[in-house]
C-alpha positions as a Markdown table, in Angstrom:
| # | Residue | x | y | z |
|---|---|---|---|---|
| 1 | Unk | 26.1 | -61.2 | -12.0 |
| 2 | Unk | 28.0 | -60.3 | -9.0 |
| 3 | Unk | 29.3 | -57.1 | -10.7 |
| 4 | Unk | 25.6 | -56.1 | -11.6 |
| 5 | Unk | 24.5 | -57.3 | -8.1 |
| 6 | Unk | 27.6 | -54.5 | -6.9 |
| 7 | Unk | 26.2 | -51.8 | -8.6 |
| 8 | Unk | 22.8 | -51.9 | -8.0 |
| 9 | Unk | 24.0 | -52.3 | -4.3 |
| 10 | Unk | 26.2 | -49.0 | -5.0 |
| 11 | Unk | 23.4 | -47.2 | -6.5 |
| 12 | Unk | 21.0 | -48.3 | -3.9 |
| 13 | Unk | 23.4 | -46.7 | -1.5 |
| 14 | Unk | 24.3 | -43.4 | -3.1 |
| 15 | Unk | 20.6 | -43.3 | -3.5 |
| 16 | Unk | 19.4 | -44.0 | 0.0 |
| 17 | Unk | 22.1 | -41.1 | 1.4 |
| 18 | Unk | 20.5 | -38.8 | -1.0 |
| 19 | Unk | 17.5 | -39.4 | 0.7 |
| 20 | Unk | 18.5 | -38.8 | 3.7 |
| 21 | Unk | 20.0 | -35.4 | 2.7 |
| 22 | Unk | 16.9 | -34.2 | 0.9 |
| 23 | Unk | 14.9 | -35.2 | 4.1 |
| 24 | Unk | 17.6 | -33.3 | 6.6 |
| 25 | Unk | 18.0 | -29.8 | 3.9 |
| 26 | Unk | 13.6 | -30.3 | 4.1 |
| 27 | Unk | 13.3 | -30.4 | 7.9 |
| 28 | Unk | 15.8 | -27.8 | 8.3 |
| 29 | Unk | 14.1 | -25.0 | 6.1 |
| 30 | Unk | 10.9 | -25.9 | 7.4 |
| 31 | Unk | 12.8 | -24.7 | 10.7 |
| 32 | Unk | 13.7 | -21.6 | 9.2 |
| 33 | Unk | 10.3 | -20.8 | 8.0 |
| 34 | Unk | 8.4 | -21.4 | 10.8 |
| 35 | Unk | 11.2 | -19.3 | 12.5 |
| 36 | Unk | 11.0 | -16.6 | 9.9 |
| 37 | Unk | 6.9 | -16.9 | 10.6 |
| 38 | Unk | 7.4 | -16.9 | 14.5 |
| 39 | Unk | 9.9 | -13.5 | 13.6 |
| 40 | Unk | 7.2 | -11.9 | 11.3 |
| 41 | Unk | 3.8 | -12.4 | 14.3 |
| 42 | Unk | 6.4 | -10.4 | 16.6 |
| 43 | Unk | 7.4 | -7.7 | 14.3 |
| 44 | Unk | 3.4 | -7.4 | 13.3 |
| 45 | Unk | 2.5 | -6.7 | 17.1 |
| 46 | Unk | 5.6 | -4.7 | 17.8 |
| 47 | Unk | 4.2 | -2.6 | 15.0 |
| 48 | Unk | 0.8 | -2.3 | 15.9 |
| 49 | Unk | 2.1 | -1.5 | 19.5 |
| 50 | Unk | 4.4 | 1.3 | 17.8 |
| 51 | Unk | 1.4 | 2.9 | 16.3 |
| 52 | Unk | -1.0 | 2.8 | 19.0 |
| 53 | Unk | 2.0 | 4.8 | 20.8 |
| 54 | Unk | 2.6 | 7.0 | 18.3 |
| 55 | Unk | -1.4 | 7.8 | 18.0 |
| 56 | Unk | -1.7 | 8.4 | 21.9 |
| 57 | Unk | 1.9 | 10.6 | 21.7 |
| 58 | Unk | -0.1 | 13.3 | 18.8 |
| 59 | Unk | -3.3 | 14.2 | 21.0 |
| 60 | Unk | -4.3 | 17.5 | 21.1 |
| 61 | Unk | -3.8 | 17.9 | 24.8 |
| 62 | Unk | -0.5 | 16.3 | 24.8 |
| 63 | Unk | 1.1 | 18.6 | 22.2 |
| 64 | Unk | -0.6 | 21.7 | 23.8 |
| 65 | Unk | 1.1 | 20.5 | 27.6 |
| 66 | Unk | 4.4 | 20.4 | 25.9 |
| 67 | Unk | 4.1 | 23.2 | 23.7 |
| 68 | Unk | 3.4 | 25.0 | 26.7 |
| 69 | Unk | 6.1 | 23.4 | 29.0 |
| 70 | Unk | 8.9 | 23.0 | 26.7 |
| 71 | Unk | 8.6 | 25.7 | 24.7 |
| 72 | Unk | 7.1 | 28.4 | 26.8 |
| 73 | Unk | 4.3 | 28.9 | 24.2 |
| 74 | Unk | 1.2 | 30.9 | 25.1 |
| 75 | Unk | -2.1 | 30.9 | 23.8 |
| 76 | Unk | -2.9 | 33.9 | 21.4 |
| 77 | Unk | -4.7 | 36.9 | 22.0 |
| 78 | Unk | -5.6 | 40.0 | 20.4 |
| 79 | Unk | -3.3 | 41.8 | 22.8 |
| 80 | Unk | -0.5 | 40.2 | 21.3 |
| 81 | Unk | -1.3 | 39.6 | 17.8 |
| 82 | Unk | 0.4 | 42.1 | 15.3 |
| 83 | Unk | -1.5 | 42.4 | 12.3 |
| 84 | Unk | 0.1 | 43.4 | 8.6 |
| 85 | Unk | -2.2 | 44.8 | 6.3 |
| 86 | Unk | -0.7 | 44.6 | 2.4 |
| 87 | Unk | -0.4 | 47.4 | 0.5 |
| 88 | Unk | -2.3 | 48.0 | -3.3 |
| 89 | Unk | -0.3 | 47.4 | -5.8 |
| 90 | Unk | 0.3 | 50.3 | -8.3 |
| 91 | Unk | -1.1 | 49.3 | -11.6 |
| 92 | Unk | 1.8 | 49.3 | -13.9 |
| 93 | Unk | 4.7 | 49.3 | -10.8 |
| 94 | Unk | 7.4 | 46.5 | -11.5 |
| 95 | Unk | 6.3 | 43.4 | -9.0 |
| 96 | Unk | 10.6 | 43.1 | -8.9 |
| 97 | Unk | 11.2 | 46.3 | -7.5 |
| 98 | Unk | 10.7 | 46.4 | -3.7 |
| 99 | Unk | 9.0 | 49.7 | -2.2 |
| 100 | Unk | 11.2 | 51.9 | 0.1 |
| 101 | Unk | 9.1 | 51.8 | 2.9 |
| 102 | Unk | 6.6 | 49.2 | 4.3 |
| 103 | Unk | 3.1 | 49.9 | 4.8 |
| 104 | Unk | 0.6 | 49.2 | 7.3 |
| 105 | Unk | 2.8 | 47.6 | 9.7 |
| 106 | Unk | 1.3 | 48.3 | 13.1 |
């Protein structure tokens, strides 16, 4: 009896650690998740934050400042517009073979 008595003691043992295992490997992914969840609330309002940014960075009178700052860019005019008129097609003139000359170019 005192070998069964030994065993059972053994087993309770083994068991009990187990427990204690399963409850330490529990709380410590719960701490991972709720620092995975903490992680994932940030990266939501970072992003959020990035496209609010990115929406007041493409107005209209933004790019036209910078376009006209940076890169020197004027409005357009019909001073300075140059206009191309296309010439008519031949009927039966290969569409491969360029034409000496360009017309209508002003």
């Amino acid at each position: 009896m005192t070998r069964l008595n030994l065993v059972l003691m053994l087993a309770l043992v083994l068991s009990a650690l187990a427990l204690v295992q399963t409850a330490y490997e529990s709380r410590r992914l719960f701490a991972e998740i709720e620092r995975a969840k903490a992680d994932l609330a940030r990266l939501e309002s970072d992003h959020a934050r990035l496209l609010a940014e990115r929406q007041a960075q493409a107005t209209n009178l933004r790019v036209e400042r910078l376009a006209r700052n940076r890169l020197q860019m004027t409005p357009i005019s019909p001073q300075v517009t140059q206009y191309v008129i296309d010439a008519p097609r031949r009927p039966g003139a290969s569409a491969q073979a360029p034409e000496t000359q360009p017309e209508g170019v002003r």
